[in-house]
C-alpha positions as CSV (number, residue, x, y, z in Angstrom):
1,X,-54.6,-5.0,34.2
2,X,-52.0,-7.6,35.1
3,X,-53.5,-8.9,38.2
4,X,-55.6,-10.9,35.5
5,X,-52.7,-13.0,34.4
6,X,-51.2,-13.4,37.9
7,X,-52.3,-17.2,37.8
8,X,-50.4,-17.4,35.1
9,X,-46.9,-17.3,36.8
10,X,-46.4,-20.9,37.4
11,X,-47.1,-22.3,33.8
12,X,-44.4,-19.6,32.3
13,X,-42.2,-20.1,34.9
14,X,-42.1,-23.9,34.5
15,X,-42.1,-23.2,30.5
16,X,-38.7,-21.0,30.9
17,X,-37.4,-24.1,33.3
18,X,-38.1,-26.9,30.8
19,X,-36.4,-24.6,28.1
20,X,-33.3,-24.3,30.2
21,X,-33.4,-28.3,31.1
22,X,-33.7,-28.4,27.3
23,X,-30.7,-25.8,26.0
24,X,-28.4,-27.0,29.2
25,X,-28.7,-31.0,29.7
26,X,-25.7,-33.0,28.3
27,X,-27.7,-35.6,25.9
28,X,-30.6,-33.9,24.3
29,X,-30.2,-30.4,23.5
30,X,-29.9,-27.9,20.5
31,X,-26.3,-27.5,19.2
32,X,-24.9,-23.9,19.2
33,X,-25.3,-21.8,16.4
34,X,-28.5,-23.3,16.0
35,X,-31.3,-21.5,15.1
36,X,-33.2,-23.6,17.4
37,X,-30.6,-23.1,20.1
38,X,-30.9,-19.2,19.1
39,X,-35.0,-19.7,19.3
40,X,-34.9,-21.4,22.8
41,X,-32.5,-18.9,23.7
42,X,-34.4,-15.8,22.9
43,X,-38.1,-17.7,24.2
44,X,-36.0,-18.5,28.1
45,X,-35.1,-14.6,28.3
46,X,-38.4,-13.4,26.9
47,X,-40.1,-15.7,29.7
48,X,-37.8,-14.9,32.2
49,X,-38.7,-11.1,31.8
50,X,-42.6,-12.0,31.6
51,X,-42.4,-13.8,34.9
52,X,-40.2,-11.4,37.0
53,X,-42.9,-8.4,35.8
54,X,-45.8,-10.5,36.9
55,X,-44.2,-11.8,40.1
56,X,-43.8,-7.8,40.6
57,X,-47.1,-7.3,40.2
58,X,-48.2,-10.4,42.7
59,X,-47.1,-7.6,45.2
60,X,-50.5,-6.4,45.4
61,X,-51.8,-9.5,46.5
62,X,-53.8,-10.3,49.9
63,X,-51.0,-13.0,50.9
64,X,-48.0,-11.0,49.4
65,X,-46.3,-10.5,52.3
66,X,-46.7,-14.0,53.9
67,X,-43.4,-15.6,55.0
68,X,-43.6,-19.2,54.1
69,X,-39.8,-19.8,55.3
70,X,-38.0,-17.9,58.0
71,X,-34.4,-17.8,57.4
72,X,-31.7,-18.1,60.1
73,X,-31.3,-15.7,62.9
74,X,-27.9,-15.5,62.0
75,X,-28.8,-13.9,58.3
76,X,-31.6,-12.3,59.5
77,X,-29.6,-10.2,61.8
78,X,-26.7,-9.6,58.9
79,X,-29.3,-8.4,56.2
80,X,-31.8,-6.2,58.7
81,X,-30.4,-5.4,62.0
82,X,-28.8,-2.0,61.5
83,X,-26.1,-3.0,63.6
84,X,-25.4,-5.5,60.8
85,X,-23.9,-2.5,58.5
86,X,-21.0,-2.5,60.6
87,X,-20.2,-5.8,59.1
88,X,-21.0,-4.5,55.8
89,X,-19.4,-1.2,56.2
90,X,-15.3,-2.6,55.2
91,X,-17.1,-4.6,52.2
92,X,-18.2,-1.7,51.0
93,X,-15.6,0.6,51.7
94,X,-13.4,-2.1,49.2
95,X,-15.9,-2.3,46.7
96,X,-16.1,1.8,46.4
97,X,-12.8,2.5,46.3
98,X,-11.8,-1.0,43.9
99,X,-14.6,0.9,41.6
100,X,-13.2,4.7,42.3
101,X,-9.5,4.1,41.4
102,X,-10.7,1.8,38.1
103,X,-12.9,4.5,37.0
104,X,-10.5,7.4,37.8
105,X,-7.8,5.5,35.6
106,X,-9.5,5.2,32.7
107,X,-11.3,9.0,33.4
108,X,-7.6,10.0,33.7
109,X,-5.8,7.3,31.5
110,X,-5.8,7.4,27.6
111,X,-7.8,5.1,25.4
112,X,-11.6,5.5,26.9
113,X,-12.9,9.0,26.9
114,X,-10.8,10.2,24.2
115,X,-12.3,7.5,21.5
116,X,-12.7,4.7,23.1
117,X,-9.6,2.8,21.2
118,X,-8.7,0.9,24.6
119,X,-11.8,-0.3,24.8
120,X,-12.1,-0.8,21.3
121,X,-9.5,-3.0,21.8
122,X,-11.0,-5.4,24.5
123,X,-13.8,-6.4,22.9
124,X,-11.6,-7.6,19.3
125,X,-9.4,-9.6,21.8
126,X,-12.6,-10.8,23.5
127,X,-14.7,-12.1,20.6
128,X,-11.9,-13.8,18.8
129,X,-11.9,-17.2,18.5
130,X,-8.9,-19.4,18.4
131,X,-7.9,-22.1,16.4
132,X,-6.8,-24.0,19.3
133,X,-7.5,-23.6,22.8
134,X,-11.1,-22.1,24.4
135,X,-12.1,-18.5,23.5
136,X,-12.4,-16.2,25.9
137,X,-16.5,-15.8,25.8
138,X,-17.6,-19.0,26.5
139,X,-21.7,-17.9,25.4
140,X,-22.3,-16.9,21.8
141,X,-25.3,-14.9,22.5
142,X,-22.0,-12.2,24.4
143,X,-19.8,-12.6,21.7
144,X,-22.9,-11.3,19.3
145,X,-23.6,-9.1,21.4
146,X,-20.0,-7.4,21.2
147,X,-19.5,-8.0,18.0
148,X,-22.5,-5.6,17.5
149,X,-21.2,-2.9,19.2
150,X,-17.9,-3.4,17.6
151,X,-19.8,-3.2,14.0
152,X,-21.3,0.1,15.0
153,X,-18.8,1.5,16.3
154,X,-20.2,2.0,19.8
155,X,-16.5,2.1,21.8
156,X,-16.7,5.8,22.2
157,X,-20.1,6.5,24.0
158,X,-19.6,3.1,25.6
159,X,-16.3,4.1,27.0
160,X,-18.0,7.1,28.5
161,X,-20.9,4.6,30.2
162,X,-18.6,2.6,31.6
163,X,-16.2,5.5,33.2
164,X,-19.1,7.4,34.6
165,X,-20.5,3.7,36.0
166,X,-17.5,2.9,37.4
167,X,-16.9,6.4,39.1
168,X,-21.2,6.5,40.6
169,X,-20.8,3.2,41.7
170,X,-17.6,3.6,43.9
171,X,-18.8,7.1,45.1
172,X,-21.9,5.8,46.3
173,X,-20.5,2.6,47.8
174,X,-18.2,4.6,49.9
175,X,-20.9,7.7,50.9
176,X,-23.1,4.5,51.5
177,X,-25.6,6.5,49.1
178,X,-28.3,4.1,48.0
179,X,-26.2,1.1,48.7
180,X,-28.4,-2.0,47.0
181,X,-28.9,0.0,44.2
182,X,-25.3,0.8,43.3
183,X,-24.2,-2.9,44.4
184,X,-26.8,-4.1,41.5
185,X,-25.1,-2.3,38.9
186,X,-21.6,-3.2,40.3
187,X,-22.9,-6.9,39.5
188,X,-23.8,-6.1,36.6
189,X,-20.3,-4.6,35.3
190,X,-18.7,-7.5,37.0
191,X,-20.8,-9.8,34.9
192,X,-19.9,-8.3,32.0
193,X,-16.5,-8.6,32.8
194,X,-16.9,-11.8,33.6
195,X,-19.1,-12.7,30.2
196,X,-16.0,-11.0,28.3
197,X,-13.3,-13.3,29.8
198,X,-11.9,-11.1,32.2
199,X,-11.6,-12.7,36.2
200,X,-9.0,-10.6,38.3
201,X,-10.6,-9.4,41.2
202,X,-14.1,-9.9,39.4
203,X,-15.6,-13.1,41.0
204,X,-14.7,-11.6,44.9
205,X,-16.4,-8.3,43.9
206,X,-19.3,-10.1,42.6
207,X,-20.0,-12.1,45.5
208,X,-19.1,-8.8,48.1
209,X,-21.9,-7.4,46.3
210,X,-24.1,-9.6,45.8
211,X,-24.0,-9.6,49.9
212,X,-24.6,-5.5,49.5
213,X,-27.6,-6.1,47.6
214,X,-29.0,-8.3,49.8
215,X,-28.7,-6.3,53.3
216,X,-29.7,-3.2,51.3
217,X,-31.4,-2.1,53.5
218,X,-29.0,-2.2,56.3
219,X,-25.9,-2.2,54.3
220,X,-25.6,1.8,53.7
221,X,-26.8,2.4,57.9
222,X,-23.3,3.4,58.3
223,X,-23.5,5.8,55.5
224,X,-26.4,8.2,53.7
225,X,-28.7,5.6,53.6
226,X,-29.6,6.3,56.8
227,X,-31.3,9.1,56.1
228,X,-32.5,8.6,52.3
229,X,-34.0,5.5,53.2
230,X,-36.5,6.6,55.4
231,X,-37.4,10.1,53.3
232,X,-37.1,8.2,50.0
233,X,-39.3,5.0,50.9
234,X,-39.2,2.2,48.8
235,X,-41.4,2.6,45.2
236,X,-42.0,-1.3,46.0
237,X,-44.2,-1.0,49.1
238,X,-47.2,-1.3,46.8
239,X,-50.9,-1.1,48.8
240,X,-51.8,-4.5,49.1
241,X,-55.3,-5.6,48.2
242,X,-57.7,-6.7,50.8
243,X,-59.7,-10.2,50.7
244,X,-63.8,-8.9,50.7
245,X,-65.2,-10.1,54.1
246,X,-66.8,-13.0,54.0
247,X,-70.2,-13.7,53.8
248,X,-72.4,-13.9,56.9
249,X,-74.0,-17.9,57.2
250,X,-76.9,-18.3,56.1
251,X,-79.3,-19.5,58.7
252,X,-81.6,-22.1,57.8
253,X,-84.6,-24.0,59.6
């Protein structure tokens, strides 16, 4: 059903661009608090989602696995060579056990899965705003965002997410168990990390990751990956449609 708005793709994508252009250029743009800088906000993200499912879907097309741009030899041997996990195998042996010994504090540590109060905690310091100085959340779309949680009470499952996230992530970096999916939700703690204020070690495990995810395929070699890889496939590799043959000339006299 959504190979009928494939063509579609460009216009959104563009739309979501010019609402960016709009929300981030320094002469025209909506002020925060808005509610048109709240609108704007809300249309980009809904967009954004919109395109990334119908660029998915593009999968299926005749041309979908046509490389307009070959990248360097250089990259292409670091993110598909399986000899190129070797150079990936210490990143990720950090990453899981920076992830392990975080988790296993807080599993062992007081404050996150007895209630959450530690965490609880984080988030007040995080939203406030000072009278003087910068806040620590520069977006206000976060700090709404943890100020909702705060207001319903949400530290003590939260607490529990976060543990167990921290704990599957290192455990899989370091078994190298499924490697660019595990390095996609280590970015995505780090982010929120980063979102909340927090830098430390943060910005270097973001981009070590951000590598993982990238050589996924190659990045876990050294590791369980492979042998999932190859039983588990990839849900991805979609059947791609075939262009109808065309048309015999017509001969004419």
């Amino acid at each position: 059903m959504l190979a009928r708005y494939r063509t579609l793709v460009t216009p959104l994508a563009l739309l979501a661009a010019a609402i960016l252009f709009w929300m981030e250029n320094p002469w025209f743009y909506p002020a925060e608090g808005t509610a048109e800088r709240a609108v704007a906000t809300v249309a980009f993200w809904i967009l954004t989602v919109v395109v990334l499912v119908l660029m998915f879907e593009d999968r299926h097309a005749p041309d979908a696995e046509v490389v307009n741009v070959e990248g360097p030899a250089f990259t292409r041997y670091l993110f598909s060579n399986t000899r190129g996990g070797l150079f990936w195998l210490p990143i990720r042996i950090f990453l899981g056990f920076e992830w392990l010994v975080a988790g296993w504090h807080k599993l062992t540590g007081t404050g996150w899965i007895d209630g959450g109060s530690s965490l609880l905690g984080y988030w007040q310091n995080a939203v406030k705003v000072p009278a003087e100085g910068s806040a620590p959340i520069t977006f206000d779309w976060y700090r709404s965002f943890l100020q909702l949680l705060i207001d319903n009470h949400a530290q003590g499952w939260f607490a529990w997410l976060i543990v167990i996230g921290e704990l599957a992530v290192g455990i899989a970096l370091l078994v190298g168990a499924l490697v660019g999916i595990a390095a996609f939700f280590g970015v995505v703690m780090n982010m929120s990390y980063l979102l909340a204020g927090s830098t430390s070690v943060n910005p270097i495990m973001f981009a070590f990751a951000v590598g993982l995810m990238l050589a996924w395929r190659v990045a876990g070699y050294y590791g369980l990956d492979r042998w999932l890889l190859p039983r588990l496939g990839v849900p991805w590799r979609a059947p791609v449609e075939s262009r109808p043959p065309a048309a015999p000339p017509v001969a004419t006299s």
